[in-house]
Phi, psi and omega in degrees: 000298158340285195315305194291326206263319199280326185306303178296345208256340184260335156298312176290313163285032166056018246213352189294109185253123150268016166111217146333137166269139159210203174203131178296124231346085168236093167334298175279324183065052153248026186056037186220140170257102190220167168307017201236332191267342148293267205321307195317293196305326122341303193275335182276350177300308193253007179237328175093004176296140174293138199266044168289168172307184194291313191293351181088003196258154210249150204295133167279020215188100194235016160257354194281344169273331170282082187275024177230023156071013186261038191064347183241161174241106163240181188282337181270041152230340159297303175328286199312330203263349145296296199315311183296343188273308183262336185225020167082023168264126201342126184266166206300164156298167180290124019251114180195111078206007195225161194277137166184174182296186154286104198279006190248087160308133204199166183245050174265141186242172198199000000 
């Protein structure tokens, strides 16, 4: 009940820290949205591999693999960002195409 009331209370009252600036999937935190932030995202799903930055360093941004913004890091979010990426598909929510906070509360931190 403290989640639901802080949440709503933070929405409602415009009151929401979203963390961080990043882009909405960019996986790897290499200020780039490409094929590269899917496979990442595949691997750290089915392999167990880490979603760090280029460099191997563990990720500052554990929303930023979530491009379809639904709170979750699941296999439909490598899917969305390929379609969009290969097939003319709806590109990710804000914050995208340029780093900024997250305006959608959720419980992925950044």
């Amino acid at each position: 009940m403290f989640l639901y009331t802080f949440f709503f209370s933070a929405l409602v009252l415009g009151q929401w820290d979203s963390g961080n600036p990043f882009i909405r999937g960019d996986a790897n935190m290499d200020g780039k949205v490409n094929v590269v932030d899917a496979i990442a995202t595949i691997r750290f799903l089915y392999q167990g591999e880490n979603l760090g930055d280029i460099q191997g360093r563990e990720p500052t941004c554990n929303d930023a693999p979530d491009a379809n913004d639904d709170g979750r890091v699941n296999f439909a979010d490598p899917v969305f960002l390929l379609q969009f990426l290969f097939l003319r598909g709806n590109p990710p929510p804000l914050p995208f195409p340029e780093k900024e906070k997250d305006p959608t509360a959720d419980q992925l931190g950044c």
